[in-house]
PyMOL CGO cylinders between C-alpha atoms (Angstrom):
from pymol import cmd
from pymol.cgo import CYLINDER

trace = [
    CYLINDER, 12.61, -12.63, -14.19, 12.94, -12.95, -10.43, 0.3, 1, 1, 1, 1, 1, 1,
    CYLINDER, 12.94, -12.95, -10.43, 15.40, -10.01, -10.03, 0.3, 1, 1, 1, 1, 1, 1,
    CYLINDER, 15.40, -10.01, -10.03, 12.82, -7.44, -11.47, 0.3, 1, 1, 1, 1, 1, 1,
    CYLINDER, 12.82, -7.44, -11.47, 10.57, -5.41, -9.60, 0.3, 1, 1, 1, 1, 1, 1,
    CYLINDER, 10.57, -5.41, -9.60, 6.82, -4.67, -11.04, 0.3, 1, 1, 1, 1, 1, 1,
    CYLINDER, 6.82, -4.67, -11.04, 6.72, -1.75, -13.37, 0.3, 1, 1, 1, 1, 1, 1,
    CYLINDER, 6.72, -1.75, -13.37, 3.81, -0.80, -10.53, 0.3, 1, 1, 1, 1, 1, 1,
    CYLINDER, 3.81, -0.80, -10.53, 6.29, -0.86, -7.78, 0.3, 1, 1, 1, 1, 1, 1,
    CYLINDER, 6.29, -0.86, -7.78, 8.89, 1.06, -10.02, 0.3, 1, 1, 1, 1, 1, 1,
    CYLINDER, 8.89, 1.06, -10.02, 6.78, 3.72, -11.02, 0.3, 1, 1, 1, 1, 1, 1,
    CYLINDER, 6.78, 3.72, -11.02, 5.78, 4.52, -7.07, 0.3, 1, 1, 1, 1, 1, 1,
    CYLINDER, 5.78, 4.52, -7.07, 9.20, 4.45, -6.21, 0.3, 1, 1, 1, 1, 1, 1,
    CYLINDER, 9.20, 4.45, -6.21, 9.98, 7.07, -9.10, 0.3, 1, 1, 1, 1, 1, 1,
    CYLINDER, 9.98, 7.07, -9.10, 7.52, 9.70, -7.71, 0.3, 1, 1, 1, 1, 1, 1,
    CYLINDER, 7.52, 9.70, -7.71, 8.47, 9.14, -4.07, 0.3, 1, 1, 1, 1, 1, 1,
    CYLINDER, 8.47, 9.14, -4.07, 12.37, 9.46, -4.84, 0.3, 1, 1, 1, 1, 1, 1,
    CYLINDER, 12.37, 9.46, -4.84, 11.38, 12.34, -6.40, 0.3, 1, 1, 1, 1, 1, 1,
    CYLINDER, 11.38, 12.34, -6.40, 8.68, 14.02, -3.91, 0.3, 1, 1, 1, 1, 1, 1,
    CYLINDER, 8.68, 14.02, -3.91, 9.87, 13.03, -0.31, 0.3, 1, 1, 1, 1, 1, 1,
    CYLINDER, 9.87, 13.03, -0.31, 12.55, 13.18, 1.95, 0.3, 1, 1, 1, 1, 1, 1,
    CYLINDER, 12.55, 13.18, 1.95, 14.08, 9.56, 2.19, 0.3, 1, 1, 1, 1, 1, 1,
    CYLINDER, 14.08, 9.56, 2.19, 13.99, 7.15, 4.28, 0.3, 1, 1, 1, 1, 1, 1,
    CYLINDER, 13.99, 7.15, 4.28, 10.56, 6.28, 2.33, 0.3, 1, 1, 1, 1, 1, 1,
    CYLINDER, 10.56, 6.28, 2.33, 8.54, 3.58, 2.25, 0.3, 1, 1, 1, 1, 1, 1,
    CYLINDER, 8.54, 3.58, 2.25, 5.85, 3.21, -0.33, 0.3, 1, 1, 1, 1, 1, 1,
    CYLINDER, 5.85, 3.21, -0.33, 2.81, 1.87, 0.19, 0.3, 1, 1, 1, 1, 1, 1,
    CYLINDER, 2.81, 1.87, 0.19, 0.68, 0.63, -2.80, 0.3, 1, 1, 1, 1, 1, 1,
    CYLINDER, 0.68, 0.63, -2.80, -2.99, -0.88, -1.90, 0.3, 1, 1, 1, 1, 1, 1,
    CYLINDER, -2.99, -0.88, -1.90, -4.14, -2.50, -5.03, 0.3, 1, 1, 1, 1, 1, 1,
    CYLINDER, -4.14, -2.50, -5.03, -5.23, -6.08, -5.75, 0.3, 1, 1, 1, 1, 1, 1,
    CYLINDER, -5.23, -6.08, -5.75, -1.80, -6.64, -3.59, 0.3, 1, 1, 1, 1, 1, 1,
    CYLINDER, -1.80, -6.64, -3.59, -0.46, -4.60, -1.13, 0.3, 1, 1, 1, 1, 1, 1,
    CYLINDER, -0.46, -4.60, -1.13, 2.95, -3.69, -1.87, 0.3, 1, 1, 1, 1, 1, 1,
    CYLINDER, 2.95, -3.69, -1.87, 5.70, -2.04, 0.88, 0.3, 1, 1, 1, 1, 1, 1,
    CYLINDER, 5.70, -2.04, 0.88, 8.72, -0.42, -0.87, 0.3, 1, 1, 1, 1, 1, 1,
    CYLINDER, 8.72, -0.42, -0.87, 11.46, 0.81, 1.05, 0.3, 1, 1, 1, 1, 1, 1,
    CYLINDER, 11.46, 0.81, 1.05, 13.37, 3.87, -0.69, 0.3, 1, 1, 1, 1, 1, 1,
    CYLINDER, 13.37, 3.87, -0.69, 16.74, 5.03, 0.60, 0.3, 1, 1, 1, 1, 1, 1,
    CYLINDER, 16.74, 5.03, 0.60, 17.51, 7.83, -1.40, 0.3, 1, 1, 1, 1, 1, 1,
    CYLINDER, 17.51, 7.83, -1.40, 17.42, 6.66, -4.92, 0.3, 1, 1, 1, 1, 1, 1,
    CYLINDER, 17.42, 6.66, -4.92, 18.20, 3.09, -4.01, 0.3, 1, 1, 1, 1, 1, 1,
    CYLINDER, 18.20, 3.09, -4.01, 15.36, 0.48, -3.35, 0.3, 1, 1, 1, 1, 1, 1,
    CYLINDER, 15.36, 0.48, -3.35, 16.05, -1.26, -0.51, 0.3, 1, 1, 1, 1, 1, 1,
    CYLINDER, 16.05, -1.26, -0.51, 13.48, -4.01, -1.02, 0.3, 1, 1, 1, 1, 1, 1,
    CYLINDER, 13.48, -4.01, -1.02, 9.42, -4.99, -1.23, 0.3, 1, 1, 1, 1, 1, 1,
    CYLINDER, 9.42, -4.99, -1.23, 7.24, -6.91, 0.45, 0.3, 1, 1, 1, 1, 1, 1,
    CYLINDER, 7.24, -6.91, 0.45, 3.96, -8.10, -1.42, 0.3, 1, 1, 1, 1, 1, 1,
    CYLINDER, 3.96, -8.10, -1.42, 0.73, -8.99, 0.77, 0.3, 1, 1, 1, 1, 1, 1,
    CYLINDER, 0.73, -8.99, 0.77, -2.67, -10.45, -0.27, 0.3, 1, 1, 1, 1, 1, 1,
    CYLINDER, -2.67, -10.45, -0.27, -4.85, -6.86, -1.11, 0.3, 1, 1, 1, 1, 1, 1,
    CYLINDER, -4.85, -6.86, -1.11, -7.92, -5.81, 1.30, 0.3, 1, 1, 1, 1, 1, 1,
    CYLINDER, -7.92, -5.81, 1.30, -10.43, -6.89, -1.73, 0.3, 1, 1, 1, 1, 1, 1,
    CYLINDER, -10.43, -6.89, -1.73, -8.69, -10.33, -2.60, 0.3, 1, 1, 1, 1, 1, 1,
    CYLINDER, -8.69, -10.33, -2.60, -8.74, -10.99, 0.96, 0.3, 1, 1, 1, 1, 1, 1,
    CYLINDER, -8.74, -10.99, 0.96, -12.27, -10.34, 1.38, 0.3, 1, 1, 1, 1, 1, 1,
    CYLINDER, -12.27, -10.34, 1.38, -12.87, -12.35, -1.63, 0.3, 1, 1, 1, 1, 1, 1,
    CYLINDER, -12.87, -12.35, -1.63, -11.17, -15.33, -0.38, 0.3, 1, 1, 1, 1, 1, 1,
    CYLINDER, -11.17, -15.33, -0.38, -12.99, -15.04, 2.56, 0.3, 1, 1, 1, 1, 1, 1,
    CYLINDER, -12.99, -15.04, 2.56, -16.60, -15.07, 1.33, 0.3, 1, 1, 1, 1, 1, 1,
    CYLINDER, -16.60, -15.07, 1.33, -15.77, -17.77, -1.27, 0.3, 1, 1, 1, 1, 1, 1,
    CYLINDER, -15.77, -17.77, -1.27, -14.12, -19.91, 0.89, 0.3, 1, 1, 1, 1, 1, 1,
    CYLINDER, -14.12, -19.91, 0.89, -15.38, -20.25, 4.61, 0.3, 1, 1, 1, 1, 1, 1,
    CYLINDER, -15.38, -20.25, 4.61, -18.94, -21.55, 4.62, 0.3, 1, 1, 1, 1, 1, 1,
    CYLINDER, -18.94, -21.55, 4.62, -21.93, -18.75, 4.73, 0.3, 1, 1, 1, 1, 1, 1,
    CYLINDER, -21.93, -18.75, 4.73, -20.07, -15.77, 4.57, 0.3, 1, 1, 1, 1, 1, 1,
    CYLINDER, -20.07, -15.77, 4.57, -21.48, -13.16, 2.31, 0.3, 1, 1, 1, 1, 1, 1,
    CYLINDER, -21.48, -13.16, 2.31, -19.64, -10.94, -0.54, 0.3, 1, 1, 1, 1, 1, 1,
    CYLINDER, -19.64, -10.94, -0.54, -19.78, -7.02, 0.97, 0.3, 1, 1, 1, 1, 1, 1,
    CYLINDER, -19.78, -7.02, 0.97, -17.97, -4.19, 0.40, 0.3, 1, 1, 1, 1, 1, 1,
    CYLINDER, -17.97, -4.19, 0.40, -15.16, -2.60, 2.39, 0.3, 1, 1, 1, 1, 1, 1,
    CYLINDER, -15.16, -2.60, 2.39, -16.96, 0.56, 4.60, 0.3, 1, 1, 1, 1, 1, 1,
    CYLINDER, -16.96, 0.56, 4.60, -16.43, 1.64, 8.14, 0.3, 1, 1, 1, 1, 1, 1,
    CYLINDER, -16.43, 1.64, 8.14, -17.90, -0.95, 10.78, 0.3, 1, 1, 1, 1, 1, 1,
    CYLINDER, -17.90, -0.95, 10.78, -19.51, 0.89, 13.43, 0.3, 1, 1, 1, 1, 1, 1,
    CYLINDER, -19.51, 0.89, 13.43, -17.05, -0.37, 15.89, 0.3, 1, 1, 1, 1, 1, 1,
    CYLINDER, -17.05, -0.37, 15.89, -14.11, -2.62, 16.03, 0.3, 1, 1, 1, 1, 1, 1,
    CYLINDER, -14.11, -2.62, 16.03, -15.92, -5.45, 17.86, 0.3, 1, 1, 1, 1, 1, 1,
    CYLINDER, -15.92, -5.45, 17.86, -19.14, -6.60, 15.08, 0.3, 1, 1, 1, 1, 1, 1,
    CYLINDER, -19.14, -6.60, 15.08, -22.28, -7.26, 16.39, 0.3, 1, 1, 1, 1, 1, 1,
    CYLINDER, -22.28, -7.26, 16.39, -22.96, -9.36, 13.28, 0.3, 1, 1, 1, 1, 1, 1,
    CYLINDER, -22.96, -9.36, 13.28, -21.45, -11.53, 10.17, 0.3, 1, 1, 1, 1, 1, 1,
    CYLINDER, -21.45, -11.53, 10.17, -21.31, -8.50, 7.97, 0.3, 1, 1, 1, 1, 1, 1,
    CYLINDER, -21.31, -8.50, 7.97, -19.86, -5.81, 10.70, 0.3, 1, 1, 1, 1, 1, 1,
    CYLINDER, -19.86, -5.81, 10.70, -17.77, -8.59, 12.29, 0.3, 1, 1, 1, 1, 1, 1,
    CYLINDER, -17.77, -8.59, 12.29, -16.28, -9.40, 8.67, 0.3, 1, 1, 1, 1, 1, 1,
    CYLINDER, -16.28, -9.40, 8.67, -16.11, -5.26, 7.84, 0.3, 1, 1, 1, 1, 1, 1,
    CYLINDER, -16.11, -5.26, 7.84, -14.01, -4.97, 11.23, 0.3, 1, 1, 1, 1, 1, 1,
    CYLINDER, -14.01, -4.97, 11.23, -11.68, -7.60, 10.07, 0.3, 1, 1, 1, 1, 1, 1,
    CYLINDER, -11.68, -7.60, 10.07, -10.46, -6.17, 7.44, 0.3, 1, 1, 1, 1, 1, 1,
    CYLINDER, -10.46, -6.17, 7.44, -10.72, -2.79, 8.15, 0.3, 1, 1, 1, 1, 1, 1,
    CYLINDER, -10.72, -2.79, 8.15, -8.84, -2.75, 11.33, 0.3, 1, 1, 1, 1, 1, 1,
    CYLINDER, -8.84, -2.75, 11.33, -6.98, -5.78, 10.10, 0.3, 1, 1, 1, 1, 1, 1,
    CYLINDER, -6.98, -5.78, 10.10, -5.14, -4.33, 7.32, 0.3, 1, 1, 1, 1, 1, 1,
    CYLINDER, -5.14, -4.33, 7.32, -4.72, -1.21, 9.28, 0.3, 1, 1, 1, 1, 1, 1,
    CYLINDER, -4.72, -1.21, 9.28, -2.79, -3.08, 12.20, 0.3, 1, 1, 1, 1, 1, 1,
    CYLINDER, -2.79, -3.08, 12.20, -0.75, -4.85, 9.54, 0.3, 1, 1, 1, 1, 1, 1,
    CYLINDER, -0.75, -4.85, 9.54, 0.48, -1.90, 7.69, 0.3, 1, 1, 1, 1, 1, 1,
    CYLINDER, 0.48, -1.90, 7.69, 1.44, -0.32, 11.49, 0.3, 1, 1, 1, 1, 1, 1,
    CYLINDER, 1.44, -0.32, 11.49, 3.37, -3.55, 12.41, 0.3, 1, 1, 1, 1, 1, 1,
    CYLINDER, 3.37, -3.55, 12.41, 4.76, -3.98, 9.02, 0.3, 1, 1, 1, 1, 1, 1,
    CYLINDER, 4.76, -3.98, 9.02, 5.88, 0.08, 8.81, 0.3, 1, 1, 1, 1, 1, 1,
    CYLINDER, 5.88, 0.08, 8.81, 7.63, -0.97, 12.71, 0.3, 1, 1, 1, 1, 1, 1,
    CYLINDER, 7.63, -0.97, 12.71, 8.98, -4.16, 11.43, 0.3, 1, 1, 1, 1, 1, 1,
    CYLINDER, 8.98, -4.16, 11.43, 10.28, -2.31, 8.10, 0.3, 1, 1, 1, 1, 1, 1,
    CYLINDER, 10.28, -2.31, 8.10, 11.91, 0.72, 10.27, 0.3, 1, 1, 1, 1, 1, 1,
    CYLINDER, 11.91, 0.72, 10.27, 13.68, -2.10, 12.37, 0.3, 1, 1, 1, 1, 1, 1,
    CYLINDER, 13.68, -2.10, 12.37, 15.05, -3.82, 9.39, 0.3, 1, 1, 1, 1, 1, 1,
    CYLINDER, 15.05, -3.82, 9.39, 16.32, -1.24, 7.41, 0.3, 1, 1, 1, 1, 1, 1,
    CYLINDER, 16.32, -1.24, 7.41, 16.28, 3.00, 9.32, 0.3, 1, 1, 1, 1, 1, 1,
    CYLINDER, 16.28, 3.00, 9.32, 12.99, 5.00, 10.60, 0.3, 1, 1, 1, 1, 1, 1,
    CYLINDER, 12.99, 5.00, 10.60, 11.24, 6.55, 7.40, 0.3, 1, 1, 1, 1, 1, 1,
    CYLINDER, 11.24, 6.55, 7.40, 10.95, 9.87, 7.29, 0.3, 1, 1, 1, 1, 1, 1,
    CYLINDER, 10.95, 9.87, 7.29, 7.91, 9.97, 5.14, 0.3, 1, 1, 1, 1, 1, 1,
    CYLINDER, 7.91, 9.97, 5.14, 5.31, 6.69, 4.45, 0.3, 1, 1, 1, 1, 1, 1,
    CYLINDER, 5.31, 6.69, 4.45, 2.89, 7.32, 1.77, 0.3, 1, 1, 1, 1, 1, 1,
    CYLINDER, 2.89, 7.32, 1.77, 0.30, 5.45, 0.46, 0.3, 1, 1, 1, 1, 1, 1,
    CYLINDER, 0.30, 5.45, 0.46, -1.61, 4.88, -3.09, 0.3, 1, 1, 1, 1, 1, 1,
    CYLINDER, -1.61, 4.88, -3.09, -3.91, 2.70, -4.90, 0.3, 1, 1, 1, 1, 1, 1,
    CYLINDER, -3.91, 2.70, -4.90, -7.43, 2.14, -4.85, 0.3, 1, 1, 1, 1, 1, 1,
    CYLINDER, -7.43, 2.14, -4.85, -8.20, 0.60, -1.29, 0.3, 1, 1, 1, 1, 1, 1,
    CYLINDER, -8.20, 0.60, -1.29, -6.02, 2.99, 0.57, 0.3, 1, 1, 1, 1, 1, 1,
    CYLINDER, -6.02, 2.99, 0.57, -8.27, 6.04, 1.57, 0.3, 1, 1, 1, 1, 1, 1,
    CYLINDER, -8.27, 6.04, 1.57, -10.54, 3.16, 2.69, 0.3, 1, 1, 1, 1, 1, 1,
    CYLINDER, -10.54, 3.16, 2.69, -7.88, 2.08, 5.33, 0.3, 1, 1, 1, 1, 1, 1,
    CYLINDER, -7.88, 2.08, 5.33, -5.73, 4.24, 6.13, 0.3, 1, 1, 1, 1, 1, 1,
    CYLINDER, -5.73, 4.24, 6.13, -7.75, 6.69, 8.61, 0.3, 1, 1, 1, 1, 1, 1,
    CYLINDER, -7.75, 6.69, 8.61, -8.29, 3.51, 11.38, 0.3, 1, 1, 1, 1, 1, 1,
    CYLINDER, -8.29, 3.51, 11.38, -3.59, 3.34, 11.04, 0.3, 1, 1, 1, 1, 1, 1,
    CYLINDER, -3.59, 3.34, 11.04, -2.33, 4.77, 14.22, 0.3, 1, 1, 1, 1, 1, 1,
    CYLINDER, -2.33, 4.77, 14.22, 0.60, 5.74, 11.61, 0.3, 1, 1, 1, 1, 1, 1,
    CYLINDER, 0.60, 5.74, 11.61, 1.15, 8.85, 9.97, 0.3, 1, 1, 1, 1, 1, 1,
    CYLINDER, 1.15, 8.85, 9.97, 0.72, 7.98, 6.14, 0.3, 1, 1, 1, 1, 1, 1,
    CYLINDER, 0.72, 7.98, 6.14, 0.23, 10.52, 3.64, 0.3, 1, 1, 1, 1, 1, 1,
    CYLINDER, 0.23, 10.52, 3.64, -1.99, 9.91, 1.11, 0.3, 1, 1, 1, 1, 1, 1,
    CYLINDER, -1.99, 9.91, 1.11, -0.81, 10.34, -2.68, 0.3, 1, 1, 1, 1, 1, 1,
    CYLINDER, -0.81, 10.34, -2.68, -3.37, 8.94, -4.89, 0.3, 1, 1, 1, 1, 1, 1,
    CYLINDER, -3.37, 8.94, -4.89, -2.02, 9.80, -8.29, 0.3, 1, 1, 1, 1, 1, 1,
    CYLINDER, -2.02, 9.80, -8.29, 1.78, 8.45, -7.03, 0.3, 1, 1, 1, 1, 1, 1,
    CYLINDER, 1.78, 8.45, -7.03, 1.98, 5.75, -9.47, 0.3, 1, 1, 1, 1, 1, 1,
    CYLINDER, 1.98, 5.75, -9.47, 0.97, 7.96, -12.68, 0.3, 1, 1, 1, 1, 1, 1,
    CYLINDER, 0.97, 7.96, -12.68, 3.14, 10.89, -11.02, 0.3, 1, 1, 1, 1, 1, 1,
    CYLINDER, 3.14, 10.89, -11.02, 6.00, 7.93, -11.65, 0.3, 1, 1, 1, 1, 1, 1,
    CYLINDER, 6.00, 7.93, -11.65, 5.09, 7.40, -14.74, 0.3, 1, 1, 1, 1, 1, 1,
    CYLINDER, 5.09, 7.40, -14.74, 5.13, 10.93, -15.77, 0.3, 1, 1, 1, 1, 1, 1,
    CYLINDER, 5.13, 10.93, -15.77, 8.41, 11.53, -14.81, 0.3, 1, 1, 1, 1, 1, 1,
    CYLINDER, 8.41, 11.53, -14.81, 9.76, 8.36, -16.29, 0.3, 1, 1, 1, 1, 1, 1,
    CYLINDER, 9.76, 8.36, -16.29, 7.97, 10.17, -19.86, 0.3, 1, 1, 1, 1, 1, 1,
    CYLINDER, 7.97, 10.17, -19.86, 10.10, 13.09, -19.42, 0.3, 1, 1, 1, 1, 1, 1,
    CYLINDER, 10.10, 13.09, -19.42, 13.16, 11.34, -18.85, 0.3, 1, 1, 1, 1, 1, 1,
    CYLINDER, 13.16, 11.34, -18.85, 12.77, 9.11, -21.81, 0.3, 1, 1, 1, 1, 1, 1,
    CYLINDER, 12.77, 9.11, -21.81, 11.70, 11.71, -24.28, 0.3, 1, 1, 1, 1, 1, 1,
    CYLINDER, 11.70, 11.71, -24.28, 14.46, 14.25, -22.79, 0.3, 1, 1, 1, 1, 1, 1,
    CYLINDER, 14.46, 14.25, -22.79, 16.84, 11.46, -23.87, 0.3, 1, 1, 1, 1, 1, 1,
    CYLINDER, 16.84, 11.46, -23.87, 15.66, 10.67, -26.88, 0.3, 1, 1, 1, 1, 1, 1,
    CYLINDER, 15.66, 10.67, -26.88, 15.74, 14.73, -27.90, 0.3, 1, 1, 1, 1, 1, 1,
    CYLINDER, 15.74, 14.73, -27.90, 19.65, 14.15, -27.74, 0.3, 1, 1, 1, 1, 1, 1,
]
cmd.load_cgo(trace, "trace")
């Protein structure tokens, strides 16, 4: 069980082998945050990171007084109270991680040509990156798709 990847991750990876020039690495922002790193049609690897809204959640749940919100733009990086403070956080927060993790991923393995981005919290995030990431928000289903045609083209035989 520990050398599989989620059918998630595999599906992504499908679509961006298939829609981008490689080096790639995939970005999924869902309950996790997921960084793929495609070299040509080989996966190089994954990292998995605590999502933007189970972050949150942990947050309000577990450090006295702070309130449940939702993720929106804070007026400025610097909060000028709990909620704003807490909005800026993770806003600007999970943008500077997925910039130092795209660096740190580039040093590990070659510079991507192409980072994109999916899942449900991305569009939310990504325009405070100082990274170019595209934005693909069907890339998972895309995957899935073409994994459909390649089964049923092999069953036909």
């Amino acid at each position: 069980m520990h050398n599989q990847m989620g059918a998630d991750i595999v599906c992504s990876a499908v679509a961006a082998i298939q829609k981008y020039p490689s080096p790639v690495i995939v970005v999924d922002m869902g309950t996790a945050t997921t960084m793929t790193v495609l070299m040509g049609n080989v996966c190089e690897g994954c990292v998995i990171i605590p999502g933007v809204h189970l972050s949150l959640r942990a947050l309000s749940e577990r450090a006295a007084e702070l309130p449940h919100i939702s993720i929106e733009a804070p007026p400025s990086i610097l909060g000028r109270n709990t909620i704003d403070a807490m909005r800026s956080g993770v806003v600007y927060g999970n943008a500077s991680m997925l910039d130092g993790m795209i660096a740190r991923l580039e040093v590990a393995t070659a510079p991507a040509k192409t980072v994109v981005a999916t899942g449900g919290n991305a569009s939310k995030i990504l325009p405070y990156c100082r990274r170019e990431i595209l934005f693909a928000p069907d890339l998972l289903l895309d995957g899935l798709y073409l994994l459909y045609l390649k089964n049923a083209e092999r069953h036909r035989k």
